[in-house]
C-alpha positions, -999 to 999 in steps of 0.1 A, spaced: 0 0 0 12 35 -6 30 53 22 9 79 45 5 115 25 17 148 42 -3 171 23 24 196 5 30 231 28 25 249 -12 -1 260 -25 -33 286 -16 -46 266 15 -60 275 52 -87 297 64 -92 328 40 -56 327 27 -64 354 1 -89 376 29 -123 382 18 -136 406 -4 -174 424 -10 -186 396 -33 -171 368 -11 -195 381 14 -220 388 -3 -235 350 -3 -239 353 35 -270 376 30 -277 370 -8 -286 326 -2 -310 337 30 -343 333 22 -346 373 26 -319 377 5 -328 361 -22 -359 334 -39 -351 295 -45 -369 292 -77 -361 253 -85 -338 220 -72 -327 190 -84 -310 160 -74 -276 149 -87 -272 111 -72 -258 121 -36 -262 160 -43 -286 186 -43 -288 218 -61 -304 247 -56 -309 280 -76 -323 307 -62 -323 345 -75 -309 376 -58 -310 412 -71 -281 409 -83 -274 373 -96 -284 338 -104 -270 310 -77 -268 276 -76 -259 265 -44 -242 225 -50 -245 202 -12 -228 168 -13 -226 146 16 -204 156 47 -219 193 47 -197 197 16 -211 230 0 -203 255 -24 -222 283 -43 -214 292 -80 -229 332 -90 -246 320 -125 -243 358 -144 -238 390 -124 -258 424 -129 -237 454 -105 -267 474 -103 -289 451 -94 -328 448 -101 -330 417 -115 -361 404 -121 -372 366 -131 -384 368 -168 -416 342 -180 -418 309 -164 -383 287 -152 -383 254 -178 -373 227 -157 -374 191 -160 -356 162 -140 -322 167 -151 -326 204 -165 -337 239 -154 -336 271 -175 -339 308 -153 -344 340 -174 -339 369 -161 -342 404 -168 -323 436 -159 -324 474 -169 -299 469 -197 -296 434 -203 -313 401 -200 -294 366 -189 -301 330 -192 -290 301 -170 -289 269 -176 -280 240 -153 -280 204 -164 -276 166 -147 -252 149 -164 -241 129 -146 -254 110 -111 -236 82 -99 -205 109 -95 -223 140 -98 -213 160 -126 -235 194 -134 -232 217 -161 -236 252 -159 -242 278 -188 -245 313 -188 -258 338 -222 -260 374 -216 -281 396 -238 -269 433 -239 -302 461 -248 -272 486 -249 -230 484 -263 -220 464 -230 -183 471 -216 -176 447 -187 -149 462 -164 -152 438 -137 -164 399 -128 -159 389 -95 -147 352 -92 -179 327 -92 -174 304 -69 -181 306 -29 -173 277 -4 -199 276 23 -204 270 58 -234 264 81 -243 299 78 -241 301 39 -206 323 41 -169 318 36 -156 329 68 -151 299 88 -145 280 56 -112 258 52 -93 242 17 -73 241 -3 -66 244 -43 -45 219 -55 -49 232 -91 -58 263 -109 -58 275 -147 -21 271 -158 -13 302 -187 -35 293 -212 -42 255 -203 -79 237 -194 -96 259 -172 -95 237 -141 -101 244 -105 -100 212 -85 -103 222 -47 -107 202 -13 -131 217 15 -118 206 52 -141 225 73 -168 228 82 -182 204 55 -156 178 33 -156 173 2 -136 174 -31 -144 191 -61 -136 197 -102 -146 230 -114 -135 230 -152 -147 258 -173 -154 252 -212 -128 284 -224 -141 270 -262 -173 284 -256 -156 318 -245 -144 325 -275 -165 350 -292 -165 372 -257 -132 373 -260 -138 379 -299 -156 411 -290 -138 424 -263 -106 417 -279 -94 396 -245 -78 364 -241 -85 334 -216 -50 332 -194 -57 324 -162 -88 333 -162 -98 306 -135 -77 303 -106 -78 332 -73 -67 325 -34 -89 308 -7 -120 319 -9 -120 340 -37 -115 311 -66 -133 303 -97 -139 323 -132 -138 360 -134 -135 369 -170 -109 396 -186 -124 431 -185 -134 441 -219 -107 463 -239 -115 501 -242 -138 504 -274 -149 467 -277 -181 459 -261 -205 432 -263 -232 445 -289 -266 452 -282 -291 423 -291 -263 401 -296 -265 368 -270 -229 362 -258 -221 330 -235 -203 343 -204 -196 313 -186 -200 273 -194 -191 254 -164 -187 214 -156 -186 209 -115 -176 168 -108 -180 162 -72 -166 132 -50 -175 133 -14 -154 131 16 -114 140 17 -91 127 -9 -67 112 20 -36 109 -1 -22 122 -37 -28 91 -57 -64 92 -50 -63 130 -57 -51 122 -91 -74 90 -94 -105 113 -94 -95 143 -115 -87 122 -143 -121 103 -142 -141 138 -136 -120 150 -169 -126 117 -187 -162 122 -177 -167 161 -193 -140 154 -220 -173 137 -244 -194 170 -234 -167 196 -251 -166 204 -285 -141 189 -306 -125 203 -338 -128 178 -367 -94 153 -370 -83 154 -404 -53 129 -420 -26 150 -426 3 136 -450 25 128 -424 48 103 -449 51 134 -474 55 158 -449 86 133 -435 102 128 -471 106 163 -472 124 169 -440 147 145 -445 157 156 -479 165 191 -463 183 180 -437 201 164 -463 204 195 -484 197 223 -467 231 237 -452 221 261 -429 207 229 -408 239 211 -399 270 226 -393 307 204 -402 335 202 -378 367 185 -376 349 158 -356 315 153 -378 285 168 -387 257 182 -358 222 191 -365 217 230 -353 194 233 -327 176 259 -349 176 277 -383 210 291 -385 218 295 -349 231 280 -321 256 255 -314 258 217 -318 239 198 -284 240 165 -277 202 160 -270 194 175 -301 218 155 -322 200 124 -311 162 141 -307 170 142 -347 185 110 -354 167 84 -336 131 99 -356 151 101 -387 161 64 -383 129 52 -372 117 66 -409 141 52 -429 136 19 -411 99 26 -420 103 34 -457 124 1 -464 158 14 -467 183 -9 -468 206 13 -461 202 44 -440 211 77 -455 251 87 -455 238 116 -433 225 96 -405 254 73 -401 277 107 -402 256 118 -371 261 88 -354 299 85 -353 300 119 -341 282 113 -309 314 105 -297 330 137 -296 303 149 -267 321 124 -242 341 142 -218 365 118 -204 375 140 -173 343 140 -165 335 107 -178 299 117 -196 281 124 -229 281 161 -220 255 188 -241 281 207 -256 313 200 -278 346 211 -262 348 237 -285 315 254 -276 334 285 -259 347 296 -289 315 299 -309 308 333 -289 280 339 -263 244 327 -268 217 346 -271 205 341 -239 240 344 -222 273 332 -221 275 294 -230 292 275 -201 299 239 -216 300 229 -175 266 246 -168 239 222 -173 200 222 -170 197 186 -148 173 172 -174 200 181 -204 226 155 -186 197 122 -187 181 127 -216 206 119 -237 216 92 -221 182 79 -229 184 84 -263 217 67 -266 205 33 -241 176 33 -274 203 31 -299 221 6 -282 190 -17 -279 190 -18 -319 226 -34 -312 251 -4 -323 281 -12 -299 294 26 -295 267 38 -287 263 8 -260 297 18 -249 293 56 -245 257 48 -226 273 26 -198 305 49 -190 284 75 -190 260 61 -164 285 61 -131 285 97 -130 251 102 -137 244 81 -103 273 102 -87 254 133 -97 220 117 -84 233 106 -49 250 141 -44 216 164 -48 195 130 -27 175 124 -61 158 162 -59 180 181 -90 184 219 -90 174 237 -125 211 242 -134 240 230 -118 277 232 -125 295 201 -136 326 203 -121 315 212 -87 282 197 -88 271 226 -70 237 242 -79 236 275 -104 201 278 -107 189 259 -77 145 265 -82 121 280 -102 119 314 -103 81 317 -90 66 325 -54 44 296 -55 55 268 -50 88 282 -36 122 257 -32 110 235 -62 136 226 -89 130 205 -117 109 180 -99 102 155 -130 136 144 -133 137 115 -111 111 98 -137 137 108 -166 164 94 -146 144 62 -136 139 55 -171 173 62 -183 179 41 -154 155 12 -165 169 8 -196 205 2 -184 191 -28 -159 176 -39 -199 208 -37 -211 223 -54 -184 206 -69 -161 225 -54 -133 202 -50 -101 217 -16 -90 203 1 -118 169 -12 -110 177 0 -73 185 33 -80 153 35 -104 131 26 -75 151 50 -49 146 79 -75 111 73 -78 100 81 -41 112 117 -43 82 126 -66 60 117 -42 43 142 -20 45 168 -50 8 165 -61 -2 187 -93 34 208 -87 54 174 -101 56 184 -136 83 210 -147 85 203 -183 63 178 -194 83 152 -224 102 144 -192 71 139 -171 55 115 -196 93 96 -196 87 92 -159 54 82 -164 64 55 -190 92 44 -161 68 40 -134 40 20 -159 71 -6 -167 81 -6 -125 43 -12 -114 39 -39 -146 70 -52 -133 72 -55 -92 32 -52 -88 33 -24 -62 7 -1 -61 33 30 -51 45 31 -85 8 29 -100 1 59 -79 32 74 -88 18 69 -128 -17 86 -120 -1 117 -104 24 120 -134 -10 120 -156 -27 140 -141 1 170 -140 5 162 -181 -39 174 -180 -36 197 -158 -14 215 -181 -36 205 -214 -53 230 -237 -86 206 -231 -100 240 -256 -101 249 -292 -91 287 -291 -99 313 -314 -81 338 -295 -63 363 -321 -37 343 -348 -52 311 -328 -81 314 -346 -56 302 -381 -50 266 -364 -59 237 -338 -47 235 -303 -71 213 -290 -55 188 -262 -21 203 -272 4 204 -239 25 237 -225 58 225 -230 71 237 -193 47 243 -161 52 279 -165 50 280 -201 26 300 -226 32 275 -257 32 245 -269 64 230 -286 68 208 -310 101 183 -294 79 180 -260 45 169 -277 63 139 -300 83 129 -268 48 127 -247 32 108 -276 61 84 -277 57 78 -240 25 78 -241 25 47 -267 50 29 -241 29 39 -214 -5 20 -233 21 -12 -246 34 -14 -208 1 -6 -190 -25 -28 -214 -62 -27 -201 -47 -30 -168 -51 14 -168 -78 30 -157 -102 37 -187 -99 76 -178 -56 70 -188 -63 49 -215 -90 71 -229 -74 107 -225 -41 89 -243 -59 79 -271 -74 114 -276 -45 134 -270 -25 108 -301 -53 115 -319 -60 154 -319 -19 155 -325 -18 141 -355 -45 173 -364 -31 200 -350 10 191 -352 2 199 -390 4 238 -378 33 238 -361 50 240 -400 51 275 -409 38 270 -443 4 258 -429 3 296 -414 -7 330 -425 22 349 -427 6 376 -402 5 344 -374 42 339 -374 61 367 -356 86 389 -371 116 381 -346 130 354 -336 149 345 -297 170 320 -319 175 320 -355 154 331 -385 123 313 -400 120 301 -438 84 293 -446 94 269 -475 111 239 -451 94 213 -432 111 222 -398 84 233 -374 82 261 -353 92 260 -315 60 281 -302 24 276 -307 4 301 -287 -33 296 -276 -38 330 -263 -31 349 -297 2 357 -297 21 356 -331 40 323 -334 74 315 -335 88 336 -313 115 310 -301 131 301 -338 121 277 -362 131 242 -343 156 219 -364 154 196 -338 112 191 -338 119 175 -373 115 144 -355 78 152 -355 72 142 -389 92 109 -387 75 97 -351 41 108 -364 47 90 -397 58 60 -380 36 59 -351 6 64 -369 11 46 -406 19 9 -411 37 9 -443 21 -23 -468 47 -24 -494 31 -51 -512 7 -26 -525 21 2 -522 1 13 -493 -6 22 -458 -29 18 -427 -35 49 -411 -52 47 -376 -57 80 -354 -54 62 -322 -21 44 -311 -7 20 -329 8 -9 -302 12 -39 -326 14 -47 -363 21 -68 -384 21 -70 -423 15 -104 -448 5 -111 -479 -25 -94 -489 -39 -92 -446 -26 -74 -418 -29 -73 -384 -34 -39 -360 -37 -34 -323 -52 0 -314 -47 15 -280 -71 37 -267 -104 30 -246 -139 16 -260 -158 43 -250 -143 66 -277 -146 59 -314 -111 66 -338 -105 68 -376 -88 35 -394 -77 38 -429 -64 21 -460 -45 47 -475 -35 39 -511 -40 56 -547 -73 68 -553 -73 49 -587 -57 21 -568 -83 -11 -576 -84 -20 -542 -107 -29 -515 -103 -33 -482 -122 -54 -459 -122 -50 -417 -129 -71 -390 -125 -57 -357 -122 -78 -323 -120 -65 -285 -104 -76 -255 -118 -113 -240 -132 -119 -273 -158 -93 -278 -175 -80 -304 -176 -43 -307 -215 -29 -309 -198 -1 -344 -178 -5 -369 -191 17 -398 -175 25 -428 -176 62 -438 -173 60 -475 -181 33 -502 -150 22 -515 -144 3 -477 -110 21 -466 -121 42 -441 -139 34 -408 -146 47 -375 -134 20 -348 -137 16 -312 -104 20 -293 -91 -5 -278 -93 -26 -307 -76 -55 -325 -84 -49 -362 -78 -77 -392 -79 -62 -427 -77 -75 -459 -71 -66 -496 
């Protein structure tokens, strides 16, 4: 069983941590029955909701068991004299309040979804009679005590709205009442206020204890809602579980199955299939040709991190190669390209034998002048920068190249050494020689005395591979020891979030493994950091209106963007995660996987600049310069509306095409062909006129399977689908008449023929 859980000293906790201000209070006269009217109810399983009308607003006040209680303020009218408008629509799951005020009229909505684990939406439309300009909306949600107020009210906020990610509040209530709950606001249906009052969505939901909830951007000078124009101000999903959460595993367990539960209530932008094998073909022809993406030295040729800048980096020579080899594997080469082997042998000149490591930089990185962010420092290191290539290299050596097996295991003692002298809890940056910190924690009040908290899941992994490799127990030792210093970090685990879904893959293999349910908690926790951080939106915020970021993931836990590097690495975890895992993880992993593979492979098309309008891609560039023509994505996606591209145009994200390509197409030579499937692909395997397919993912959520040949190609394709213990699925429909595209249930083992 897992160890007891000391609840982390971070985060906006305790009795009115943030003080109280005029609308906190307000509910302890508005919910009396002189202060305002109960107008309907309805049960929710366990709960009951009430909404009842103030002069000022619409509530609806949520009780679960253990006096658990909060109030959500349902549209907010600062003058007051609001009055009820017609007759309230209600039904057994559904009521509908209109109400009217001097200049404006609103609308609530609040809807059962959900009773088992009570789930409630809430919707708010405001109708202007006059050019509206908001200035102020105080936060909407109000824990409650006995007396219907916030003062003697105790809890904490384990998460909040992250930059521009899913609008989540999850929160715990201690006193007086207990009780745990998901507040996760729909940001997609925000859009057009934001449209008209030229705002975006950042951290729009968050606030300090009590204060907590939405309160929407104040409208820009000149841009108000129009008159007689009905504008959605608010679209909220509340999942409640009774009682206290009494450790972090649990906490995890049930925001990932309230998210799996709203996730089939949100709308979805349509997944198209993208060209993915063209899109690859192209990159690596310009990294073969283009010269302004590799530089030559006296020891080899390196891949620059970006267009025309910056110096050769160990993790980016192999964040290119291994993709790039995975696709030529894919295409049928015999023989790799000359290029690939000419990165290869010069891995070797990043070894350090002083040190005795694959080191980030060459030895000659001081003399290629001072980086744009700095001076370079080849014995300064971000702690993630020494591991990850050391991963890389243990998954070269597993295809049986005896270098690379070589520099992997001399490089692994002082990786341990460096391990054991920061006790497995790594500062941001830290000098080599000394192995004393440079940069010792983020550089944000809250949480304070955190440094890159997801490495000990990198390093397990690295770690993981070596026992692989060679079966030596220490390695799986120091794996496991690693492992225990991410607990007790709750939703502040993840620093940047490739490595969080590499620790996430090592704990999967370690619970598969030794059976112990600490490193199954340990995997949920690492989950639910990567949602927490999710864009579970489709923004149409300013240039985000020209492309997808639905389900896409802020690279770092304090980032504004997403990035292409980070979002293949999490998909690649995320397959080893499913292949490790199997149906033994909970449907709400499995599920959220599957969708985040699958809205990917959409919206990863945009992260090539030639997919953008040349007014979406800013102007300058941190690193670099950006050429529109080649296949090497951009660093930065923004959801909030900022141009993109701001970092540099990110040589080393070419792997995107390559994993995407190979992840997500099984290449049928015979026929010149391929099956494309959406979801992941675990297994396959390719015969003479049949093949065979397993598809991760969870039942409950259809995906798009493919035979992707010619269109004048005479063939036909026939499917037969089978689930886990021999079940039939209750859908498989074809979408077209020439049977070589279907909608599938996840999950699936799929048998096609031609």
């Amino acid at each position: 069983m897992t160890a007891e859980w000391k609840r982390p000293d971070y985060g906006t906790a305790g009795e009115a941590e943030g003080g109280f201000d005029a609308w906190s209070l307000e509910s302890r006269t508005a919910l009396t029955d002189t202060g305002s009217t109960s107008v309907a109810k309805l049960e929710a399983g366990v709960a009951t909701i009430e909404a009842r009308v103030s002069d000022n607003s619409t509530w609806v006040v949520l009780r679960w068991p253990e006096d658990a209680a909060i109030a959500i303020r349902c549209g907010y009218w600062p003058q007051g004299n609001l009055e009820q408008q017609g007759k309230i629509r209600a039904k057994d799951d559904e009521v509908v309040l209109r109400l009217k005020a001097p200049s404006a009229k609103f609308e609530t909505t609040v809807r059962v979804l959900a009773e088992d684990t009570p789930l409630v939406r809430l919707t708010v439309k405001v109708t202007p009679s006059v050019p509206l300009l908001p200035a102020f909306w105080p936060r909407d949600i109000y824990p409650l005590d006995k007396k219907n107020s916030p003062e003697q009210t105790t809890g904490n906020v384990y998460a909040a709205q992250r930059e521009s990610a899913a609008g989540f509040l999850y929160a715990l209530l201690e006193e007086p009442g207990e009780g745990t709950f998901l507040y996760m606001q729909n940001l997609t249906a925000l859009n057009e206020y934001c449209h008209l009052t030229k705002t975006n969505l950042q951290e729009a939901v968050g606030g300090v204890w009590p204060t907590i909830g939405l309160s929407l951007p104040a409208a820009a000078p000149g841009s108000p809602l129009p008159a007689g124009r009905e504008v959605v101000i608010s679209d909220a999903f509340v999942g409640l579980t009774p009682g206290i959460c009494d450790n972090e595993a649990r906490l995890a367990e049930c925001f990932l199955e309230h998210v799996a539960a709203i996730y089939p209530h949100l709308e979805q932008p349509q997944v198209e299939r993208h060209d993915w094998p063209w899109r690859s073909e192209q990159a690596l022809n310009e990294l073969i040709e283009v010269k302004n993406l590799t530089v030559k030295k006296s020891s080899g040729i390196y891949v620059r991190p970006y267009l025309d800048a910056e110096v050769p980096d160990s993790t980016v020579q192999l964040a290119v190669l291994l993709p790039a080899l995975d696709y030529s594997e894919w295409r049928g080469d015999t023989d790799p390209p000359g290029l690939l082997d000419e990165l290869r042998d010069a891995m070797g000149a990043f070894f350090d034998r002083n040190i005795g490591s694959i080191l980030r930089y060459l030895p000659d990185v001081a003399e290629e002048g001072p980086a744009v962010d700095g001076d370079r420092d080849r014995w300064s290191i971000d702690a993630w920068y020494l591991y990850h290539p050391l991963m890389q290299l243990a998954n070269l050596a597993v295809r049986g190249n005896e270098e690379e097996r070589k520099l992997f295991l001399e490089s692994l003692d002082f990786g341990i050494d460096v391990a054991h002298k920061f006790k497995y809890e790594w500062p941001i940056n830290f000098n080599l020689l000394k192995l004393e910190p440079m940069v010792e924690d983020r550089d944000t009040e809250v949480p304070a005395k955190l440094g890159e908290t997801d490495v000990p899941g990198l390093y397990a992994y690295t770690m993981l591979d070596a026992y692989d490799l060679t079966g030596e127990e220490r390695y799986l030792q120091e794996a496991e020891e690693a492992l225990k210093h991410l607990d007790g970090l709750g939703f502040e685990i993840g620093y940047q979030f490739n490595n969080v879904a590499w620790g996430m893959a090592a704990t999967t293999r370690l619970w598969q493994e030794r059976n112990e349910d600490a490193h199954f908690d340990r995997m949920l926790v690492l989950m639910a950091s990567i949602i927490h951080h999710c864009q579970i939106w489709e923004s149409e915020c300013g240039y985000a209106q020209h492309y997808p970021n639905f389900m896409a993931v802020n690279c770092l836990h304090d980032a504004a963007y997403s990035a292409a590097f980070e979002e293949f690495e999490i998909l690649l975890a995320f397959h080893e995660v499913l292949r490790s895992g199997g149906d033994s993880l909970p449907d709400s992993v499995r599920m959220l996987i599957g969708e985040y593979c699958r809205h990917l492979l959409n919206r990863a098309w945009y992260y090539y600049p030639d997919q953008l309008p040349e007014e979406a891609i800013a102007t300058e560039q941190r690193q670099g310069r950006i050429d529109r023509a080649l296949s090497m994505p951009l660093e930065d996606l923004y959801p909030d509306g900022q141009p993109n591209g701001q970092v540099g145009q990110e040589v080393y994200g070419c792997g995107l095409a390559f994993i995407l390509t190979t992840r997500a197409f099984v290449h049928v030579r015979e026929v010149d062909a391929s099956i494309y499937c959406d979801y992941p692909i675990l297994d396959a395997h390719v015969d003479t006129g049949r093949a065979t397919v397993q598809v991760g993912g969870h039942p409950s959520r259809e995906c798009r399977l493919e035979f992707v040949a010619a269109e004048d190609a005479d063939l036909k394709a026939q499917v037969a689908i089978a689930l886990a213990g021999g079940k039939q699925p209750e859908r498989v429909k074809s979408i077209n008449d020439d049977g070589r595209r279907f909608n599938i249930p996840g999950g699936s083992h799929v048998i096609i023929s031609w």
